[in-house]
C-alpha positions in Angstrom: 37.5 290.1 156.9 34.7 290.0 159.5 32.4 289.5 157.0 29.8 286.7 159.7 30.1 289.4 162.0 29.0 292.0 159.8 26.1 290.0 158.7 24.9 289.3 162.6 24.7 292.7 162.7 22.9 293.1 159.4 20.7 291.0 160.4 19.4 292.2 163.7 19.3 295.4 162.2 17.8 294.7 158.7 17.0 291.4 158.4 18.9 288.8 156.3 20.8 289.7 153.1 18.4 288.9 149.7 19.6 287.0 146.8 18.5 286.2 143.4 20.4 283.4 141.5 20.5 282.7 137.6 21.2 280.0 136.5 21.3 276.1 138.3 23.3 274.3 137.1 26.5 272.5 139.0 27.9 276.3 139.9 24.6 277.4 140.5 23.5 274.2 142.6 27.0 274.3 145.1 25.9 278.0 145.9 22.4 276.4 146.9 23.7 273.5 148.9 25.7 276.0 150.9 23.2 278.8 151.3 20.7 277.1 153.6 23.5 276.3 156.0 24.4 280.4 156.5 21.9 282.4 158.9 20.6 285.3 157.6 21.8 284.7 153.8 18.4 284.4 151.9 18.2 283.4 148.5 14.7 285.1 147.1 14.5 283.7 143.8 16.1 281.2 141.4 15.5 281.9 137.6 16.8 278.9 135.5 14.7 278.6 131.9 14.2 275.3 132.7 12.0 275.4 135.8 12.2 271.6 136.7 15.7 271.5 136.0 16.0 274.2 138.9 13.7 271.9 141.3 15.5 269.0 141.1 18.9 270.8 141.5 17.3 272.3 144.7 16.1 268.4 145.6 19.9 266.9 144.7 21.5 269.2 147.4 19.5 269.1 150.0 16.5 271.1 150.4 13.0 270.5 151.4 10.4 271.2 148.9 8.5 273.5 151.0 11.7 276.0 151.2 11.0 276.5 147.8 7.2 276.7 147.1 6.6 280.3 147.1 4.6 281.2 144.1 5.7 284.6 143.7 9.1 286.7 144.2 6.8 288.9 146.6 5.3 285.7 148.8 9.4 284.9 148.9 10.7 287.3 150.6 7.5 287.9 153.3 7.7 284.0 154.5 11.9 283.3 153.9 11.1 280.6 151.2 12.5 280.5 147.9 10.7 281.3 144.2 11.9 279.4 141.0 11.3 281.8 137.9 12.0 280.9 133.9 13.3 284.7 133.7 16.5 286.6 134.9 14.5 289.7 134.3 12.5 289.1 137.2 15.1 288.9 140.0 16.6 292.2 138.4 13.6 293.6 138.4 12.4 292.7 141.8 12.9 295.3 144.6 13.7 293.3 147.7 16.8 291.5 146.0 20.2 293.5 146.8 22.7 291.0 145.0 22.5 288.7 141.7 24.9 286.2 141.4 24.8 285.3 137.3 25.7 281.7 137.0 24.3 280.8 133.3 27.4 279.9 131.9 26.6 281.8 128.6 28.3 284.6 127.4 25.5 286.6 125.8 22.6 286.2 128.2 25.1 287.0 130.8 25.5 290.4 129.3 22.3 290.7 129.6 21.4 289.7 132.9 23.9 291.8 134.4 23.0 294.6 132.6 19.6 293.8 134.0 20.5 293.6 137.4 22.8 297.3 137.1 20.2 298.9 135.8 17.9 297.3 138.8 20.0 298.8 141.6 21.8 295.4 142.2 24.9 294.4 143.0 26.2 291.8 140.3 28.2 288.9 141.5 29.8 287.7 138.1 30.1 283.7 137.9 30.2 283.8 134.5 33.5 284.5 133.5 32.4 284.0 129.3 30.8 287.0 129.8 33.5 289.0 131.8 36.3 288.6 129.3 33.8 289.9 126.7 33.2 293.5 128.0 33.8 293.0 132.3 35.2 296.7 132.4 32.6 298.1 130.5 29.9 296.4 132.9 32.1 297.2 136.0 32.0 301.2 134.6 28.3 300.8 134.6 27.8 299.5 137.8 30.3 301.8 139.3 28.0 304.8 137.9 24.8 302.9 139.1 26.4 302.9 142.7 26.4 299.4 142.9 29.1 296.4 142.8 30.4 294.5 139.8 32.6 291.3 141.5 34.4 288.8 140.4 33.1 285.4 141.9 34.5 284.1 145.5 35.4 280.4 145.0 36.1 280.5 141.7 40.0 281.0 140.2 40.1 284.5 138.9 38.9 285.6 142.1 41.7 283.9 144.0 44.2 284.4 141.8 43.4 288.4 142.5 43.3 288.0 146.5 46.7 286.2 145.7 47.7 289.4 143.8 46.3 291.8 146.5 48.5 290.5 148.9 51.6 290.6 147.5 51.0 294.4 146.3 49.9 295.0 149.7 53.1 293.5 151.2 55.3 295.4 148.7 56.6 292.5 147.0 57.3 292.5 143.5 55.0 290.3 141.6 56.5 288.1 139.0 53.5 286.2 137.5 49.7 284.6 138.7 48.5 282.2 136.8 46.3 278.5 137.8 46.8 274.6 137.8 45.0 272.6 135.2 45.1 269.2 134.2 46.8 270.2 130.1 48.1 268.4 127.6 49.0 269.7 124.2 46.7 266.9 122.3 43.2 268.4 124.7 43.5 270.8 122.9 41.5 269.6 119.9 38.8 267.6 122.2 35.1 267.7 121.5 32.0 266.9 123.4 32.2 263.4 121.9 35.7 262.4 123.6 35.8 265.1 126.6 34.4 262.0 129.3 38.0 260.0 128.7 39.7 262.5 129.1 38.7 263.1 132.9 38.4 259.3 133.0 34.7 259.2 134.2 32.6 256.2 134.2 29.1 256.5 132.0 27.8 256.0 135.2 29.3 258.8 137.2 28.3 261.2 134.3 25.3 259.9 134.5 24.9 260.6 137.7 25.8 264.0 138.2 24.7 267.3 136.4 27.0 267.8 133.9 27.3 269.4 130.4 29.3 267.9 128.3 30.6 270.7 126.2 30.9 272.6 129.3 33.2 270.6 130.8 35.1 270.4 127.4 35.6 273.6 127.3 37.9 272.9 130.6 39.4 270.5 128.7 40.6 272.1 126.0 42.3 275.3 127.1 38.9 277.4 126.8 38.5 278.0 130.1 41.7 279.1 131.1 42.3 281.4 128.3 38.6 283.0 129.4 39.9 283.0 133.7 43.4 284.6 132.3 42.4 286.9 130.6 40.1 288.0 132.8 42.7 288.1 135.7 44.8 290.1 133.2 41.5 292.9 133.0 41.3 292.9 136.7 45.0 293.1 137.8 47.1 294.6 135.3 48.8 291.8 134.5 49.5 290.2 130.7 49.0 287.4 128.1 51.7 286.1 127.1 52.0 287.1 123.0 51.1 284.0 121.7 48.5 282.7 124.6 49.4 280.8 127.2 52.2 278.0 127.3 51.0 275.4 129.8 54.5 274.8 131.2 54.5 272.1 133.9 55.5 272.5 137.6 54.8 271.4 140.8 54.6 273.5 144.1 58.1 272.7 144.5 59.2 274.5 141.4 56.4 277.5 141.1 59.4 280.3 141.9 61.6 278.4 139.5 59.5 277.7 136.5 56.9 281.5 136.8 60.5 283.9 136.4 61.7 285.7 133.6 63.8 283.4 131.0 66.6 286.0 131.8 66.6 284.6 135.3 66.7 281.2 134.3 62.5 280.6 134.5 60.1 280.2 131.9 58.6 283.4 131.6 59.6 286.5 128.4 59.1 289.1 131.3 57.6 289.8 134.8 54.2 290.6 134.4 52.7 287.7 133.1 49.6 285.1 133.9 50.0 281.6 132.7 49.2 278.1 133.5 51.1 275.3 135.6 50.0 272.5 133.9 49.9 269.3 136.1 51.0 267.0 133.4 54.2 266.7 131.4 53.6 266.6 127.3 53.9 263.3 127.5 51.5 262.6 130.0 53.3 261.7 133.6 51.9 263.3 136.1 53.7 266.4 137.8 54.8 265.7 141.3 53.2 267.7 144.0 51.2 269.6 140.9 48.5 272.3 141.7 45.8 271.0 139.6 43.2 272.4 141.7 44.7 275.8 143.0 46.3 278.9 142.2 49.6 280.7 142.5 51.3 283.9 142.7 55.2 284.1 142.5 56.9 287.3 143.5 60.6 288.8 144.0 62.3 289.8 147.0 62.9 293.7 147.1 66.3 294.2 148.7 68.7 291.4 150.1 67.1 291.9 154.3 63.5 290.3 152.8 65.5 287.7 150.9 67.0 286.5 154.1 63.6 286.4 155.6 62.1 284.5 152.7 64.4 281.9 153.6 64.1 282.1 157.7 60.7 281.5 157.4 60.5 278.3 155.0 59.1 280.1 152.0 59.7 277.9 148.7 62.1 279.8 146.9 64.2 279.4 143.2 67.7 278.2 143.6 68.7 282.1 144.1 66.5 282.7 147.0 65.1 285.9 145.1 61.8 284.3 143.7 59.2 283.1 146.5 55.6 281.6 145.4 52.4 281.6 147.3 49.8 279.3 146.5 45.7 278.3 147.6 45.7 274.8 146.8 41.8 274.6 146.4 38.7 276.0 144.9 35.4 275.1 146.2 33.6 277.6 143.0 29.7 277.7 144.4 30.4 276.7 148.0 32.4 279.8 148.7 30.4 282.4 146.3 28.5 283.8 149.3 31.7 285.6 150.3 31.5 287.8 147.3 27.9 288.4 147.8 28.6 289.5 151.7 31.3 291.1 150.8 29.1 293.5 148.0 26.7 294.4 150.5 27.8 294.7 154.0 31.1 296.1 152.6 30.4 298.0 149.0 33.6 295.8 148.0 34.0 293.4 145.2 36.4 290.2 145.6 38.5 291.1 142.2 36.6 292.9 139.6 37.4 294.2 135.6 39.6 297.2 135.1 40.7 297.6 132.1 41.0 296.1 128.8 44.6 294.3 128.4 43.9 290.9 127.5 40.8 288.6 125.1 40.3 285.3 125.0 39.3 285.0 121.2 38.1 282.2 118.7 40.5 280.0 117.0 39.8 277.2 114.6 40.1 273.5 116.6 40.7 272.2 112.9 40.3 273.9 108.9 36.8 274.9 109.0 35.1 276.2 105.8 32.8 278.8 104.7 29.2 277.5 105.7 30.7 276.2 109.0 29.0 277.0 112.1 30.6 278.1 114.9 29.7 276.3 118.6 30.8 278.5 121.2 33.2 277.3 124.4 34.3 273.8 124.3 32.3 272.7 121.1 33.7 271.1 118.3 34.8 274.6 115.8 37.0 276.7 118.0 39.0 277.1 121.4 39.8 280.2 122.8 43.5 281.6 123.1 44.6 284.7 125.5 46.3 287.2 123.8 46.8 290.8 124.5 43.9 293.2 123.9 46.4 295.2 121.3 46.8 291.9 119.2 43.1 291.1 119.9 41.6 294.8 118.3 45.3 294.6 115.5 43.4 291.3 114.1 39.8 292.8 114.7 39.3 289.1 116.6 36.2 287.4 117.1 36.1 286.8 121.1 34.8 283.7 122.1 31.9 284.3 123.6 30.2 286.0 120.1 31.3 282.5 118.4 27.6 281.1 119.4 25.5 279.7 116.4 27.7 281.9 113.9 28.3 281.1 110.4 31.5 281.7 108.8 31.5 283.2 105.3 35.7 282.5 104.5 37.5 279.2 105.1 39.8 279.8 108.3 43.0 277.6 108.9 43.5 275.2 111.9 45.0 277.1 115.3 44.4 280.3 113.7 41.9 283.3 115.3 38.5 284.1 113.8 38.1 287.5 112.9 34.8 289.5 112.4 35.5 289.7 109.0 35.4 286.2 108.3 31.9 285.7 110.3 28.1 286.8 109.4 26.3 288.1 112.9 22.8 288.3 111.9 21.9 287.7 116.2 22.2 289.0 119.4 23.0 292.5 117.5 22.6 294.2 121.2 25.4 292.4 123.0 27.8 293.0 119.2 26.8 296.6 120.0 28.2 296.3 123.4 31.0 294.7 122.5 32.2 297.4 120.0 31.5 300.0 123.0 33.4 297.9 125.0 36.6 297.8 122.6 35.7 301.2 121.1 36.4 303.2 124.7 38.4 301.1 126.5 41.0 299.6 123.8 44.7 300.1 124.2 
């Protein structure tokens, strides 16, 4: 990749590489922890709306208060320190910032934001995958026509899961399925921000201790998350939902090739071409052996009997047949690694994965009956989870994506595990990012 020495060179040409950061929370704090460690990788500003918040995130990792007691965005970049800002709008709006990385977390100011930072001139490294799965393509188009770069975030999944994908294209293998570990069972499904600390098995004290959000990290829990990094692998790679949403079989590294094949072939898979989840848990709870909770995974299919033979010559874990190979990263460091996508945007005009196309949504479906009057909560509350389904049965149903179900009141009663449509909502806010939305579905919908 090169990308250190690029940057050396950058650097004694141009200086360091400026970057503004939204959002710092535990995403948003890794990237920081890691930042002050790379020469000539300057972060500007950081614009979190709770100012303090931002300090002591800054404090917790590491840094020294004077490396961030500029008082403007301007004073910033002239002395190499760093500016804390209450407003996204700044950092897109400031000229010596070439790259954005938009880590809020929340699907509507994210649209926002990065259509802030297009419209800016910058480059837009997309943490927040809620927002992506909304409208990513449309947002990559405008970017594209802006001249700048609309990427997928380095250390997180999806963006793995697409190097993953790159390299099997670029070998010529056929690709079978992509998909993620997660630690799934059938009952998280229904978890709230009340009960989501036993399921990780955390200590009031550890959760106490570190920066986390409780529905946040519910919506990890209960199959949010993954339907939102699915789908938006399926938008960036070509690749599909299965028709229902994901099934969360279980398998180990052992039995990746065995498990991620069609059913005709003896896997677990309708057809090639899908993304899906190894969970690391059987239904009833024993853990899978050798399980890839943390990682991701690309199986594939030898072309012709001569790279069969080489699968096996070269200890590749193969199915029983020898035909299906898998290829795994067992880790994801999310904000430790983001500066790679960052670098990558602006010494090389190149995302690290990025929205194509509209195939897959991760919509809104009801965690139990809700009733009209009920307010909807947004990712890993206590209304709705989200479930991946192809963008054809996503516009047939007219379905309410996930990241619209934010403060929204429902006007008809909608039955447990069923999707939320439009219809059945009243959207009375954030009328701008609706609007973008329809675009979104309007010109890019199958």
């Amino acid at each position: 990749m090169n990308l250190a020495t690029l940057l050396q060179k950058r650097v004694a040409e141009k200086g360091p590489v400026r970057v503004g950061i939204i959002g710092a929370g535990k995403f948003g704090s890794m990237m920081l922890a890691q930042a002050r460690h790379i020469p000539g990788y300057h972060v500007v500003g950081v614009a979190d709306l709770n100012v303090a918040k931002a300090r002591e995130s800054l404090k917790r990792v590491g840094w020294d208060e004077s490396q961030y007691s500029a008082k403007t965005l301007g004073e910033a970049y002239k002395s190499g320190q760093t500016c804390i800002v209450d407003n996204g709008a700044a950092l897109a709006e400031f000229e010596g910032i070439e790259c954005i990385i938009e880590a809020t977390g929340h699907p509507i100011a994210g649209v926002r934001n990065a259509l802030a930072a297009i419209e800016g001139g910058k480059h837009v490294v997309m943490v927040n995958v809620e927002a992506d799965v909304m409208c990513g393509p449309l947002l990559a188009a405008r970017a594209k026509a802006k001249g700048v770069v609309y990427s997928m975030a380095y250390g997180d999944q999806p963006a793995f899961i697409c190097e993953l994908i790159d390299w099997v294209r670029s070998c010529g293998f056929e690709l079978t399925a992509a998909g993620k570990g997660m630690n799934f069972e059938p009952r998280y499904r229904y978890s709230t921000p009340d009960t989501v600390w036993g399921f990780f098995g955390w200590t009031e004290e550890e959760v106490k201790a570190g920066d986390f959000n409780p529905q946040m990290y519910n919506s990890f829990t209960d199959g949010t998350k993954a339907a939102i990094e699915m789908a938006a692998v399926a938008n960036g790679t070509g690749l599909d939902c299965p028709d229902n949403g994901l099934a969360f079989p279980p398998a180990g590294l052992h039995d990746l090739a065995n498990v991620f094949k069609p059913a005709s072939e003896g896997g677990r898979l309708a057809r090639s071409g899908l993304i899906d989840i190894a969970a690391s848990q059987e239904p009833d709870g024993r853990e899978v052996l050798n399980n890839i909770r943390f990682g991701m995974f690309v199986t594939f299919k030898a072309p012709d009997e001569y790279t069969r033979a080489c699968f096996k010559q070269y200890g590749l874990l193969t199915d029983k047949s020898g035909w299906y190979a898998s290829m795994w990263r067992p880790f994801h460091l999310i904000g430790l690694e983001t500066s790679v996508s960052v670098l990558s945007a602006v010494l090389r005009g190149e995302p690290t994965g990025t929205s194509r196309e509209f195939r897959a949504d991760a919509v809104a479906t009801a965690k139990t009956n809700l009733k009209a009057g009920d307010m909807l909560d947004g990712e890993g509350g206590f209304a709705v989870w989200a479930n991946a389904i192809p963008a054809t049965k996503s516009l047939a149903l007219d379905a309410l994506p996930i990241g619209l179900a934010h403060k929204v009141k429902l006007i008809k009663p909608v039955a447990k595990d069923t999707a939320v449509c439009f219809s059945d909502v009243e959207l009375v806010d954030n009328l701008d990012v609706v609007d973008f939305r329809r675009e979104y579905t309007r010109t890019m919908g199958r």
